[in-house]
Each structure stands twice: as structure tokens, then as C-alpha cells.
DOTORGU-469674 format. One line per 4 residues: number of its first residue (from 1); their letters; for each residue x negated, y negated, z negated of C-alpha. Coordinates in steps of 0.2 Angstrom, whole numbers. Layout:
<pts>
NUM	a	X,Y,Z ~ ...
</pts>
This chain:
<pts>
1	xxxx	63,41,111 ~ 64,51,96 ~ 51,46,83 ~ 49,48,63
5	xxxx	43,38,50 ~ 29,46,40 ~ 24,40,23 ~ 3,42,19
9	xxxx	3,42,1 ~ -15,39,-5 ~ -24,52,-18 ~ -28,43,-34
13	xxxx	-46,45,-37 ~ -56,50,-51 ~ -61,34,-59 ~ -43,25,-60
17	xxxx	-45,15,-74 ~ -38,-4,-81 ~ -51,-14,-80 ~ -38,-32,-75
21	xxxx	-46,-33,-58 ~ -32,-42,-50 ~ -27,-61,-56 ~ -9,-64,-52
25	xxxx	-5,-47,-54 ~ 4,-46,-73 ~ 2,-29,-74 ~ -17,-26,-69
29	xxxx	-19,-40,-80 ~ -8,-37,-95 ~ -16,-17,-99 ~ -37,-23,-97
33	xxxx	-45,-10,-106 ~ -33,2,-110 ~ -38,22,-108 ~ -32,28,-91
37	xxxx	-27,44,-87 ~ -34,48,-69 ~ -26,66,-70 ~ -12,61,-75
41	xxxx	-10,48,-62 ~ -16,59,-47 ~ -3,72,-52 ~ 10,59,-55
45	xxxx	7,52,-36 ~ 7,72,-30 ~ 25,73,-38 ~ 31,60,-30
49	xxxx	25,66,-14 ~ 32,84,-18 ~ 47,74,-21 ~ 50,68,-2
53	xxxx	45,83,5 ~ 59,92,-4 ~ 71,78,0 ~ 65,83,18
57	xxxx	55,67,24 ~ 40,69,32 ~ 25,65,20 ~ 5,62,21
61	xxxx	-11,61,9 ~ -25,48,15 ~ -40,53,2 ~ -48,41,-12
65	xxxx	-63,34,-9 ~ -80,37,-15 ~ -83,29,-32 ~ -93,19,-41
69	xxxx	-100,12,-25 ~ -118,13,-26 ~ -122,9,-7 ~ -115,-10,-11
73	xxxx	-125,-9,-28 ~ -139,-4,-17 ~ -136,-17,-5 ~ -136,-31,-20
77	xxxx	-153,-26,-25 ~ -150,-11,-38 ~ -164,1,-35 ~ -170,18,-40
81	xxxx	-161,37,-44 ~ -139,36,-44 ~ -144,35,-62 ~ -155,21,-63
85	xxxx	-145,10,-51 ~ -130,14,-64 ~ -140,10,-81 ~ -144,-4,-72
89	xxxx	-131,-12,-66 ~ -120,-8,-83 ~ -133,-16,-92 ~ -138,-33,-79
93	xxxx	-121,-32,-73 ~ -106,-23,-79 ~ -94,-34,-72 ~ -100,-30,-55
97	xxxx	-97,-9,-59 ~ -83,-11,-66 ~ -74,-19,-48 ~ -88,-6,-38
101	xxxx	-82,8,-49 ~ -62,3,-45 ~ -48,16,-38 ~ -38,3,-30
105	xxxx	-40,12,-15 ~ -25,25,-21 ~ -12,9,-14 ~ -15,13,4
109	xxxx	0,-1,8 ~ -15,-12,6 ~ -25,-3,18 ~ -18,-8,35
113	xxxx	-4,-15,44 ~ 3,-2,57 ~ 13,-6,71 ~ 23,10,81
117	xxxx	22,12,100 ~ 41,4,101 ~ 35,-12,97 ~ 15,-12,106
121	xxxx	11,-17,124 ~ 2,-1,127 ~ 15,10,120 ~ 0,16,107
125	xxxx	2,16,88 ~ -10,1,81 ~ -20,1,65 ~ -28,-16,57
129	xxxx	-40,-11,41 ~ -34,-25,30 ~ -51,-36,22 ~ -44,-38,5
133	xxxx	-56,-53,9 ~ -47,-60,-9 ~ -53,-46,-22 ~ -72,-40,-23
137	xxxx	-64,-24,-28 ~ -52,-21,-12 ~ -64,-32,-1 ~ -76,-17,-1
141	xxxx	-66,-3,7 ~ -60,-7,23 ~ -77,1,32 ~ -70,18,24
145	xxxx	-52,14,27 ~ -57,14,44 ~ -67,30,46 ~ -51,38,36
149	xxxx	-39,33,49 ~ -51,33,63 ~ -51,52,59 ~ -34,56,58
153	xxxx	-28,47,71 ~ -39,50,81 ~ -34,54,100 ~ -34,36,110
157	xxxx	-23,41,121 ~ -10,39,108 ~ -18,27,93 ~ -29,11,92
161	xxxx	-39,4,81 ~ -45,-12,75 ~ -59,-18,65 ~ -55,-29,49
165	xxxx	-53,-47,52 ~ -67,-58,48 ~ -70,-61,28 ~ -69,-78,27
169	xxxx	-54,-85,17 ~ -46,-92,31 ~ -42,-73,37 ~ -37,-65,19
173	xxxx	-23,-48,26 ~ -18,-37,12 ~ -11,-25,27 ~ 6,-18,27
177	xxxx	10,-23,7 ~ 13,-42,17 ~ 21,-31,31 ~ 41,-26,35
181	xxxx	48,-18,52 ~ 66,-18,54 ~ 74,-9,70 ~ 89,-1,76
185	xxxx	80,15,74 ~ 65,20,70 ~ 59,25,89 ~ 66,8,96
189	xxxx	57,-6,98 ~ 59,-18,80 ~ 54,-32,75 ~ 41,-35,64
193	xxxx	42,-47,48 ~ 23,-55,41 ~ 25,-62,26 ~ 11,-74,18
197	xxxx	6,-82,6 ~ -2,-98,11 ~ -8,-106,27 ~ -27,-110,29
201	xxxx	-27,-122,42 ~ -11,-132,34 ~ -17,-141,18 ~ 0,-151,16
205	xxxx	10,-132,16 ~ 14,-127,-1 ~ 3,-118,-12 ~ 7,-110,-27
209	xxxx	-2,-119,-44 ~ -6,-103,-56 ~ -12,-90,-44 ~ -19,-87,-28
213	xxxx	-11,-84,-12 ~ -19,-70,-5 ~ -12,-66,13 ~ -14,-81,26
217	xxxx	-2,-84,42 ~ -18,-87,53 ~ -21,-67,47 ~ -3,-62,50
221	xxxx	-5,-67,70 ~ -22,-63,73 ~ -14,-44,67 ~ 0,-47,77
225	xxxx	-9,-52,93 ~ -22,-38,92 ~ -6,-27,91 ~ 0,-33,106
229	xxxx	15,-37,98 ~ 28,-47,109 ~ 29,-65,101 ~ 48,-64,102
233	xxxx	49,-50,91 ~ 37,-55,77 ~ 44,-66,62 ~ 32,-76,51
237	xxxx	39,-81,32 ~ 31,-89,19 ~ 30,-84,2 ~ 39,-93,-12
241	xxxx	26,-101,-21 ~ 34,-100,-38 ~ 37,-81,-35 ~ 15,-79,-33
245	xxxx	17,-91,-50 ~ 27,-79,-57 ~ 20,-62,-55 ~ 24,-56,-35
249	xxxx	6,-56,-26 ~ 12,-45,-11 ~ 31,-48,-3 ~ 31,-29,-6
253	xxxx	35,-35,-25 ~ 49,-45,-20 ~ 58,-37,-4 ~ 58,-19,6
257	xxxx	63,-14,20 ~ 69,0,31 ~ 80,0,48 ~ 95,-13,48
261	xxxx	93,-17,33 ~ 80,-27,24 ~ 85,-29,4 ~ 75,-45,-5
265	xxxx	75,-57,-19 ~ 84,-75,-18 ~ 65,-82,-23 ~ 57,-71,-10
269	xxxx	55,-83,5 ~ 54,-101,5 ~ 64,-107,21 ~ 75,-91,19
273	xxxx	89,-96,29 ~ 76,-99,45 ~ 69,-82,42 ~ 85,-74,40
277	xxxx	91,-82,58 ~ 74,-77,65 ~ 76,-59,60 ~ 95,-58,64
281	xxxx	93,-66,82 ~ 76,-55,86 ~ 84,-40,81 ~ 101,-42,90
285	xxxx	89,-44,105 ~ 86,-26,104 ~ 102,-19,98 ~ 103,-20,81
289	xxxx	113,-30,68 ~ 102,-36,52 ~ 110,-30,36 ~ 103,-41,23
293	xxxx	107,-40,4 ~ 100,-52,-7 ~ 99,-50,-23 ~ 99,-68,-31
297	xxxx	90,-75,-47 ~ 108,-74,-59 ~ 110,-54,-57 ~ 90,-53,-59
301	xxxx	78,-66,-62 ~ 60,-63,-55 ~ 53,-57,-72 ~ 66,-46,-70
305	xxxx	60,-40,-53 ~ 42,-40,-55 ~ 43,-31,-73 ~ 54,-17,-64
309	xxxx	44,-17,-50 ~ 62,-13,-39 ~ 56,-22,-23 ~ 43,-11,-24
313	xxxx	52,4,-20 ~ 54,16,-6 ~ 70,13,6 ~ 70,27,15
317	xxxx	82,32,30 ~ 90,52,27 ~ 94,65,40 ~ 111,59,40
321	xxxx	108,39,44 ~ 111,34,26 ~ 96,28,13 ~ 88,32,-2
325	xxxx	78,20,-14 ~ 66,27,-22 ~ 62,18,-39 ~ 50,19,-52
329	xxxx	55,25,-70 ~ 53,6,-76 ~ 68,1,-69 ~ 80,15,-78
333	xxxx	73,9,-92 ~ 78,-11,-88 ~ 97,-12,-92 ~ 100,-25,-83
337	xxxx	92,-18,-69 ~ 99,0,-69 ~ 116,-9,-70 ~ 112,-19,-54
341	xxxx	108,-2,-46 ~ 123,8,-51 ~ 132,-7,-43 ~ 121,-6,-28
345	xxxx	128,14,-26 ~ 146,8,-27 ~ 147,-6,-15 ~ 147,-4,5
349	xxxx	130,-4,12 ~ 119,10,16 ~ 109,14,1 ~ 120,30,-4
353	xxxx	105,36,-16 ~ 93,32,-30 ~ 78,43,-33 ~ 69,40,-50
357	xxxx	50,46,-51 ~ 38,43,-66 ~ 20,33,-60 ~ 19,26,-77
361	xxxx	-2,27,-73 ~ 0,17,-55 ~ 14,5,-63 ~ 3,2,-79
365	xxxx	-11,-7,-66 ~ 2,-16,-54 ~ 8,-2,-41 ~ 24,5,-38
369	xxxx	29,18,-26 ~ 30,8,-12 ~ 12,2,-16 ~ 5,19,-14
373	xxxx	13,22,3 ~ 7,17,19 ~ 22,21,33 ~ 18,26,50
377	xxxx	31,29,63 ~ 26,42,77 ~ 35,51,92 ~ 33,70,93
381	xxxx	20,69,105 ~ 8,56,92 ~ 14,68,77 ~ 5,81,84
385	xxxx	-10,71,88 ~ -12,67,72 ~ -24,75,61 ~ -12,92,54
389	xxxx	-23,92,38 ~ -18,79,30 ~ 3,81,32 ~ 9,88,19
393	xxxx	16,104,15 ~ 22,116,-2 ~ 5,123,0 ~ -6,110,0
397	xxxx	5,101,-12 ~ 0,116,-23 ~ -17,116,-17 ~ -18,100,-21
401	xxxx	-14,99,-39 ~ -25,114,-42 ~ -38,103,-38 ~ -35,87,-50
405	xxxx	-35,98,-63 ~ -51,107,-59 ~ -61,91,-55 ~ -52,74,-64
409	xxxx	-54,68,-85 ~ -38,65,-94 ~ -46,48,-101 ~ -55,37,-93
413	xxxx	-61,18,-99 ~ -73,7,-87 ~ -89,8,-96 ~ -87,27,-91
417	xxxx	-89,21,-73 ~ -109,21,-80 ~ -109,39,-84 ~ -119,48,-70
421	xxxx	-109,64,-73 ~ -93,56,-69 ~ -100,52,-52 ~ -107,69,-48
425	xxxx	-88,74,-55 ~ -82,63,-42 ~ -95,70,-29 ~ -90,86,-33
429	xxxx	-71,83,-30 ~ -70,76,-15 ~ -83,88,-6 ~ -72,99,-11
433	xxxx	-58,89,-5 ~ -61,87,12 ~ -63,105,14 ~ -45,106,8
437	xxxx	-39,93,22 ~ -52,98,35 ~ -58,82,38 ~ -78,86,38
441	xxxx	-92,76,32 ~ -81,60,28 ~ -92,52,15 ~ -111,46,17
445	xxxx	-115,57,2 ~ -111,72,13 ~ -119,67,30 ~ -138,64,18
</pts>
């Protein structure tokens, strides 16, 4: 069965900003405070969509969600006019905006884990809203995240859906950031890699000491069980806790991959070896051979890695069987690491290509491109049940950009977030934003 992997990239909103959300994550932490560029970043993520679609891969756009979120600062007891629940909140509690007011949406690999109908028991495409139960800022949008994929894919004879999992700590799922499939091809049955950080009902399992392990294993087999996922074709891995110590929050900081071939840091796992014979075995199962490369701590140490960000690229399978990695700027700009890559291209094994695109906005609050990407393998048949709107083409590339520059601010800082006009800039944009992807009345401020 022939099938094709398409990559949602999700559309930066209007009030990107650094306000250091995310503890553990260096980069979110490191630029608190500093201006933000939401055009800049939004056209930046359009380019690299443009990019693919030249390349001729298969691309999508999942919109941002509505922000500051006012219904939740309704809900927690801020009353009055939009502009009186802001002036209120900035001045009883800003902290509160600030994570309300927070584009963190735009990383959609946090927004579910997605498994293809190769690997389900009903031959459907499965979708799982991660609870992002560990960050009040993420743990708000799985309701939207929901009604977003709910809408696109929408035909049940072909996709299901799942609610989040309860948000209780024991159930923390980051989605498909925590999430690898590795198959023969990409319309065969695979097996699926859970990576987590931490188990909630193990207190002897080792935790890491500076930051906090967000993704649990209970999560990564309730998502696996609701999938209907055959239990001899799933892989559970721990996290190195020393790599959460040092920076990598999500596996997709440490390890990618795509096909055969899965391509990872020596720190990423922490009984490598068993996950290794796990995924080998599994995959040999169902006709294919595991190609792993590892790239150990002398050629790059995890500074290295999570500075660069080069796990957190795209690996990406071309029309003629051989891959591209897609990788952000930061790592041409690493010596060490760029000389790692050019090695990479010379020796045999089936990354042929490097692709380098500029998200200095994403990268500058902890996202790379893999992070903004949320990859979705359908047949023909689920490809034309899905919503067309949103599949990107020259046009609505065009369309697209048109638009940011019509609707988003070139600076941005988080006390704006109190600035009613940014919100009715916001408003403004995506109304006019679904009408660009046909998808109706998505937000509550439409349906009023």
C-alpha cells in the first residue's frame, strides 16, 4: 500500500514572544525578555515550509491558537470587557498573561502523537491531543488542538481521535516530540519508539536532579493502547537523565528518525543497547533492517547537541529512496558540528543531503525544525479525506505571507500581551485566516 508522509507545520502566532516559559529548556530560558519578532518568525516558518514544497515533499499548515487566552482568565475569576480582564490580570497577575498570552502552540510536534493505518488495529490513522499536563502554558491548548485536527481529519472512516489523557502528573505526554516510527516504508506496518522521561509509578527509576522529566511511560502506553498498537511492535526507552540535566527536555533534541534509519546521540537513551535489540528485532519482524548511527559524546558533546539543535532536524525520505536532513542555521555556524555533517554526507549511509534554513525566532525560544512539524503518514485514499485547505501549495504559500505582513508586529515583548489592540490584531488575523484555509468558525470568538 502506497502512502506519504505529510509534515503539518504549525503557523506562528501573533504574540510569539520570550518570556522563559519552559524550565529545562536552555534556550526558552536563556532569551527571557528579549524583543520577538512574530513577523519575522511566522515568515521564517513559511520559508521553510516553501522549502519542502519545492524540494517536492508533501507539506501542511495547522493554524496558531487564539491568544492571550481570556476564556481561562475568565474561568480564574478575571471579570469584565476583553479590556478589563487584561488590565486586570497584567496588573493582579502578570505572570499568569504572560503563559495565557504564549505562542507555543507554533511546535505542533507537541501537539499529538499520530500513528498511520500500517501500524493500528482498525487500519485508521490515530490522533492523541498531548496534555502538556507539565507547562501551564502548553497544558492549555490540547481542547483547541483537538477541534483543529478534529476538523481536518475529519472523515471516521479513515481517522480517529482521542481525547487528551488525564492531567494528573502521572499522565504528563508531550505528543510526537517524545515519538519515533521507524519502518521499511512508510505504507508498511513500523514500529513505534516512546521515549520518556520518567516513570510515575517506579519511584526507584532514575530521575534526573536539575530538571524535570516531563513525558511519563504510563502516558506512552496509555497512547499506545488507545492506538491500538500491536504490543510487539511498540518500544519503550528511557531518557538519559543527565541529557534532561543538560538541556534535552523532548528525545526530539537528542534523536530523529525516519525509515530504516534512526540517527541519535550516545547520551540519548539510558539502557541503549536493550532499545537498540528491541527496535532491530521489531523491525526485522516486518521486513526491515535498523540502520542506526550514533553519534557519540567525543565527536559531539551534548552542549554540542542541544546548542545546535541537530537532533532536532528533519530526516526526511526523497523520491529516490535516499534522505535529506534538514537543519537549522545554528549548526553551520557550530564548527565542530558542520564538520560532523560534512562527514555525515561522505560516509555510506542514507543521508545524501543537508538543507540549511534560518528559524533564528523558533530556535531563540527552544524550537528547531523538527519541533514545528507534526508528521502524518496517509494512503491516497486518507490524503484525500483530509481537509485540502490546509495542504500546502505556491499559492497559499503566497497567500500566506501576504497575510503576516498585513496582520503581525515586527516586535513584540510580553507586557504587550496587555495591550487590547494586540488582541483585536490577533482576532482580526485569524478570521481572516481561516477564511484563507476554509476551515469555518474555528475559534469561540467567531461562533459569539
Amino acid at each position: 500500500m502506497s502512502a506519504v508522509e505529510v509534515n503539518f507545520d504549525g503557523l506562528v502566532g501573533s504574540t510569539h514572544n520570550y518570556a522563559g516559559l519552559s524550565p529545562g529548556n536552555l534556550a526558552s530560558m536563556g532569551n527571557r525578555e528579549q524583543p520577538a519578532d512574530p513577523r519575522g518568525a511566522a515568515l521564517q516558518g513559511l520559508a521553510k515550509m516553501r522549502r519542502l514544497l519545492e524540494l517536492g515533499f508533501v507539506q501542511g499548515v495547522l493554524p496558531p491558537q487564539e491568544r492571550p487566552d481570556l476564556a481561562t482568565l475568565r474561568a480564574l475569576g478575571f471579570a469584565g470587557s476583553d479590556a478589563q480582564v487584561l488590565a486586570r490580570a497584567a496588573g493582579e497577575a502578570p505572570a499568569l498573561l504572560t503563559a495565557l498570552g504564549s505562542a507555543a502552540s507554533m511546535w505542533t510536534a507537541n501537539a499529538a502523537t499520530v500513528s498511520p493505518g500500517a501500524d493500528t488495529a482498525d487500519g485508521r490513522v490515530h490522533f492523541t491531543a498531548a496534555n502538556l499536563h507539565a507547562q501551564l502554558h502548553r497544558s492549555i491548548e490540547h481542547p483547541a488542538t483537538s477541534r483543529v485536527l478534529q476538523t481536518i481529519f475529519s472523515d471516521p472512516r479513515h481517522f480517529a481521535h482521542h481525547p487528551a489523557l488525564p492531567a494528573h502528573a502521572s499522565f504528563g505526554d508531550e505528543g510526537a516530540a517524545n515519538h519515533t516510527r521507524l519502518c521499511r516504508s512508510h505504507g508498511e506496518p513500523g514500529v513505534e519508539l516512546f521515549v520518556y522521561g520518567r516513570s510515575a509509578f517506579d519511584p526507584q527509576a532514575p530521575q534526573p536532579q536539575r530538571y524535570p522529566a516531563r513525558q511519563s511511560r504510563e502516558a506512552s502506553a496509555a497512547v499506545a493502547r488507545l492506538h491500538g498498537l500491536d504490543a510487539g511492535a511498540v518500544v519503550f526507552a528511557q531518557q538519559q537523565p543527565a541529557a534532561i540535566d543538560a538541556g534535552v527536555f523532548h528525545n526530539d533534541v537528542i534523536a530523529v528518525g525516519n525509515g530504516e534509519l534512526l540517527l541519535y546521540h550516545e547520551d540519548a537513551f539510558l539502557d541503549g543497547e536493550r532499545v537498540l535489540a528491541e527496535l532491530a528485532d521489531q523491525l526485522a519482524r516486518r521486513g526491515g533492517r535498523l540502520q542506526a548511527l550514533c553519534v557519540s559524546r567525543a565527536a559531539l558533546s551534548l552542549e554540542q547537541a542541544v546548542h545546535s539543535y541537530l537532533f532536532n532536524s528533519q530526516l526526511l525520505t526523497r523520491a529516490d529512496g535516499s534522505m535529506l536532513l534538514l537543519v537549522p542555521e545554528e549548526c553551520r555556524e557550530q564548527a565542530q558540528v558542520w564538520a560532523w555533517l560534512q562527514a555525515l554526507l561522505a560516509a555510506d549511509n542514507p543521508i545524501r543531503a543537508v538543507e540549511v534554513v534560518d528559524l533564528r525566532q523558533s530556535m531563540r525560544n527552544g524550537g528547531g525544525p523538527a519541533c514545528l512539524r507534526l508528521r502524518v503518514v496517509l494512503t491516497p485514499e486518507q490524503l484525500a479525506a483530509t481537509h485540502a485547505g490546509v495542504l500546502l501549495t505556491p499559492a497559499l504559500c503566497d497567500s500566506l505571507e501576504r497575510w503576516v505582513a498585513r496582520h503581525y508586529r515586527d516586535r513584540l515583548v510580553s507586557r504587550d500581551l496587555a495591550d487590547p489592540q494586540l488582541l483585536d490584531e490577533s482576532r482580526a488575523a485569524l478570521d481572516e485566516l481561516t477564511q484563507i484555509l476554509k476551515l469555518g468558525a474555528l475559534y469561540s470568538f467567531q461562533r459569539v
